[in-house]
C-alpha positions as CSV (number, residue, x, y, z in Angstrom):
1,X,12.6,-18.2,100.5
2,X,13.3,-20.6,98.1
3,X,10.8,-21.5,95.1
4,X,9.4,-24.8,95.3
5,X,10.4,-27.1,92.1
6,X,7.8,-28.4,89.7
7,X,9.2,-31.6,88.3
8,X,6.5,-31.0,85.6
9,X,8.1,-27.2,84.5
10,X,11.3,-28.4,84.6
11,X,10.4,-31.4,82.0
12,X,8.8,-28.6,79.7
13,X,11.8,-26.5,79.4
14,X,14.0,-29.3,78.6
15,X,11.4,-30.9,75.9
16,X,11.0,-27.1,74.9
17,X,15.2,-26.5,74.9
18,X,14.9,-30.1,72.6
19,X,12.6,-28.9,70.5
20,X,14.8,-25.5,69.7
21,X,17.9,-27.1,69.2
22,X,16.0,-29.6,66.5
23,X,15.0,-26.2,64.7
24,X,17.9,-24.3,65.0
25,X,16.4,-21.4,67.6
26,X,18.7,-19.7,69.3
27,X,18.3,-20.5,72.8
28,X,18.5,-17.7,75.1
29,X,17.0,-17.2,78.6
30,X,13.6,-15.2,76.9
31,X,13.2,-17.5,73.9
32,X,13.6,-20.7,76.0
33,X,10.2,-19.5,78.2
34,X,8.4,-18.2,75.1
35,X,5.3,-20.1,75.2
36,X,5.8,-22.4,78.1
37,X,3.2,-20.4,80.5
38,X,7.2,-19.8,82.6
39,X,8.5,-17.0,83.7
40,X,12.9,-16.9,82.9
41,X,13.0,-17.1,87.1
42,X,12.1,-21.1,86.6
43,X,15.2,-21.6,84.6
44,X,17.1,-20.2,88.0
45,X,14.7,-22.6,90.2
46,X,15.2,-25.4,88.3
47,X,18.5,-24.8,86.3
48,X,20.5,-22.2,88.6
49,X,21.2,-20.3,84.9
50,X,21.6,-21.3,81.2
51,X,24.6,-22.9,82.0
52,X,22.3,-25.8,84.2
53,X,19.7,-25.5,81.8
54,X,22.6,-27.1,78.8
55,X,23.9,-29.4,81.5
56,X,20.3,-30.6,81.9
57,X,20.0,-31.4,78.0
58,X,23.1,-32.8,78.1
59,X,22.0,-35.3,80.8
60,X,18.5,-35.7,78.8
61,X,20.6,-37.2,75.9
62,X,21.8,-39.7,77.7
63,X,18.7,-40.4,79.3
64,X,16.9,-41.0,76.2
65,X,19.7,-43.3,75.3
66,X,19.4,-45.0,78.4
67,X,15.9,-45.6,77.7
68,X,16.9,-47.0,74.3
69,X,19.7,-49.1,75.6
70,X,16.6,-50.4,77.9
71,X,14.3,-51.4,75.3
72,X,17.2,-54.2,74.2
73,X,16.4,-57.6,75.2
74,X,19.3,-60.3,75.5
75,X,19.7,-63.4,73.6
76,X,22.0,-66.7,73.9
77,X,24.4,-64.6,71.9
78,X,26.0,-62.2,73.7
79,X,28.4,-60.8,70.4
80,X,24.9,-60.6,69.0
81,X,23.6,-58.3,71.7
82,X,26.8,-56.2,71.8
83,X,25.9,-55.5,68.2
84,X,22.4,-54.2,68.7
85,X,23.4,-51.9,71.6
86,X,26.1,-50.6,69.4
87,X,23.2,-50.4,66.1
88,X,20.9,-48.8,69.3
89,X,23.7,-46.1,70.4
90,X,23.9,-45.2,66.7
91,X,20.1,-45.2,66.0
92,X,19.2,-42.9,69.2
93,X,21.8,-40.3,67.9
94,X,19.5,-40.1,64.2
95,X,16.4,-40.0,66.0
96,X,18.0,-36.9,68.2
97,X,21.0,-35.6,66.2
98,X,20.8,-32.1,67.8
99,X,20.6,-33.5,70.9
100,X,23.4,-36.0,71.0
101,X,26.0,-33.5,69.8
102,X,25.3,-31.6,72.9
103,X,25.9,-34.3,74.9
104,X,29.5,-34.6,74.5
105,X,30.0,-30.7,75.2
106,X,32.1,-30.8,78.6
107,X,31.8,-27.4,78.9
108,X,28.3,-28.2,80.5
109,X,28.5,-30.3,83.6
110,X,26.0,-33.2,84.1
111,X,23.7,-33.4,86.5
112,X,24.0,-36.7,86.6
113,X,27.5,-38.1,86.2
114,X,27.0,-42.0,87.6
115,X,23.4,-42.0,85.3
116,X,25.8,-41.2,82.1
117,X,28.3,-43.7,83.1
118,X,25.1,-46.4,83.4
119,X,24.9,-46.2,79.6
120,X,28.5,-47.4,79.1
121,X,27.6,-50.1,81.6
122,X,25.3,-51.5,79.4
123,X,28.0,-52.5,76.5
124,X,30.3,-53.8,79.9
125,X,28.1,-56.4,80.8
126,X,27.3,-57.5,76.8
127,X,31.2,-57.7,76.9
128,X,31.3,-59.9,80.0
129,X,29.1,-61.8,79.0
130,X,30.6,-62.8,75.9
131,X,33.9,-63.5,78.2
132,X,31.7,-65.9,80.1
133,X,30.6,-67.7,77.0
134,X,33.8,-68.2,75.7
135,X,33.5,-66.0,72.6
136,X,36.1,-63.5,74.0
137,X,39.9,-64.4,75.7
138,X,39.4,-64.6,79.2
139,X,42.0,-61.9,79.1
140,X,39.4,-59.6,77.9
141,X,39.2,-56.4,79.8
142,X,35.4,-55.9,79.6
143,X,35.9,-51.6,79.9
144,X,38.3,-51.8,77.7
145,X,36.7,-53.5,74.6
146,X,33.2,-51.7,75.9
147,X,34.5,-48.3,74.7
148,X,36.6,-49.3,72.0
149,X,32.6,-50.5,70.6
150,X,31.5,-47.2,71.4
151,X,34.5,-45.3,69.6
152,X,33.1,-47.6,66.5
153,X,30.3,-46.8,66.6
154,X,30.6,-42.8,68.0
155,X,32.6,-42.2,65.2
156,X,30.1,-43.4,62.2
157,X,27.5,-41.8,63.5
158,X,28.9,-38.4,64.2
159,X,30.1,-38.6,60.3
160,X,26.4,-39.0,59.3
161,X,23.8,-37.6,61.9
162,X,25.5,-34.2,61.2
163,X,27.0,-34.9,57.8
164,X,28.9,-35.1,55.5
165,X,28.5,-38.8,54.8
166,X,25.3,-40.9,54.1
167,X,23.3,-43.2,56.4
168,X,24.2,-46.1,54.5
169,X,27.8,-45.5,56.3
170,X,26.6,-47.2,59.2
171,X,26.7,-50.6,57.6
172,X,30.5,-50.1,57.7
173,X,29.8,-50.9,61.3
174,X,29.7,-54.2,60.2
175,X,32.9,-55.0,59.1
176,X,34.5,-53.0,62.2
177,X,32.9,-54.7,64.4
178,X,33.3,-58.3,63.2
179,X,37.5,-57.6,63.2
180,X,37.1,-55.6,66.7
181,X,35.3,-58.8,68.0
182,X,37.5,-61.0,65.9
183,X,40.8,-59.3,67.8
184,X,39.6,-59.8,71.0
185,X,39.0,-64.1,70.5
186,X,36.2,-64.6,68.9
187,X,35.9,-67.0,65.8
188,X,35.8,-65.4,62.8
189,X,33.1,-67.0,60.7
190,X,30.6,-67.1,64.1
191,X,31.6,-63.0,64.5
192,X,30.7,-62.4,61.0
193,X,27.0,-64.0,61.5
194,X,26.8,-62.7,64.9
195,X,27.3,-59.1,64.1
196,X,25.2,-59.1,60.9
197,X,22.6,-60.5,62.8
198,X,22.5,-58.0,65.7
199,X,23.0,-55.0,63.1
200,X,20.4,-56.3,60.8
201,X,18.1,-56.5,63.9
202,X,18.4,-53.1,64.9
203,X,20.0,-51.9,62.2
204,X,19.2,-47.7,62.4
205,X,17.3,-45.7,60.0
206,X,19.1,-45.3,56.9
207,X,21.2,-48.3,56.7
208,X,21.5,-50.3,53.9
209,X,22.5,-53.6,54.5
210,X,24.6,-55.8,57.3
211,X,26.5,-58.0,54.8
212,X,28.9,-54.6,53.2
């Protein structure tokens, strides 16, 4: 007969499984139930194996950035916005480090492939937007300059939430961002203030300053 699911049980393995990763535990099928009241059969009711359980954190990273990405309010400017979901992306993978390398381990499938994709969504529609207003070339394939944002800002962060480079290496974000923008149309002078803007409103923990 099958075992009935407790939404609540599988939520404190994956806060538990968090928890490890930010303190370097070794997470194993006995270690993962130590001290969660569990037995190691709910990681098989809820997980099917250790191999769901890391799928499930991998999906929990990108829920958590989801719920970041959410918290991000749009203004008149939508280069502006792009900029603090890019400032966002990078300051939910400080805040969970651990966490956000394991989201980009394919060796784990997620749960939740469409819920992933969502996140990326996020960055479309700041894109289109900025098509729309005239600040990009109606040319502009939203997707397209979406992930080129995230490879931007993927690839400071993973150079500083795991070493070897400082937080103040984010604010080179700036720059990259104002010629990424600047390439696809926008005016150079009203990228510039645009991007230090939305960096300097969200700019993540450790940064120094949007003007580098």
């Amino acid at each position: 007969m099958a075992r009935t699911k407790d939404p609540a049980v599988r939520t404190r393995l994956i806060e538990r499984a968090a928890l490890m990763l930010r303190t370097r535990e070794p997470i194993t099928l006995r270690s993962l139930v130590t001290g969660t009241g569990v037995s190691t059969m709910a990681v098989y009711t809820h997980f099917g194996g250790m191999d769901g359980m890391w799928g499930a954190l991998r999906q929990e990273g990108f829920t958590r950035l989801a719920a970041r990405f959410a918290t991000v309010t749009t203004s008149t400017d939508p280069v502006r916005d792009l900029t603090v979901l890019i400032a966002a992306y990078c300051g939910n993978a400080l805040d969970h480090p651990d966490l956000y390398r394991v989201m980009f381990d394919a060796n784990y499938e997620l749960e939740d492939l469409q819920a992933a994709d969502d996140t990326l969504e996020h960055l479309v529609q700041a894109v289109r937007r900025g098509v729309d207003a005239g600040r990009f070339e109606p040319a502009t394939v939203p997707l397209d300059l979406a992930i080129q944002s995230w490879a931007v800002a993927h690839g400071l962060v993973s150079l500083v939430a795991g070493g070897p480079l400082p937080p103040s290496t984010l604010d080179h974000a700036v720059p990259m961002l104002t010629a990424l923008f600047g390439g696809a149309g926008d005016d150079p002078v009203r990228c510039r203030s645009s991007v230090e803007d939305g960096w300097n409103a969200a700019r993540p923990s450790g940064g120094d300053t949007g003007g580098t």
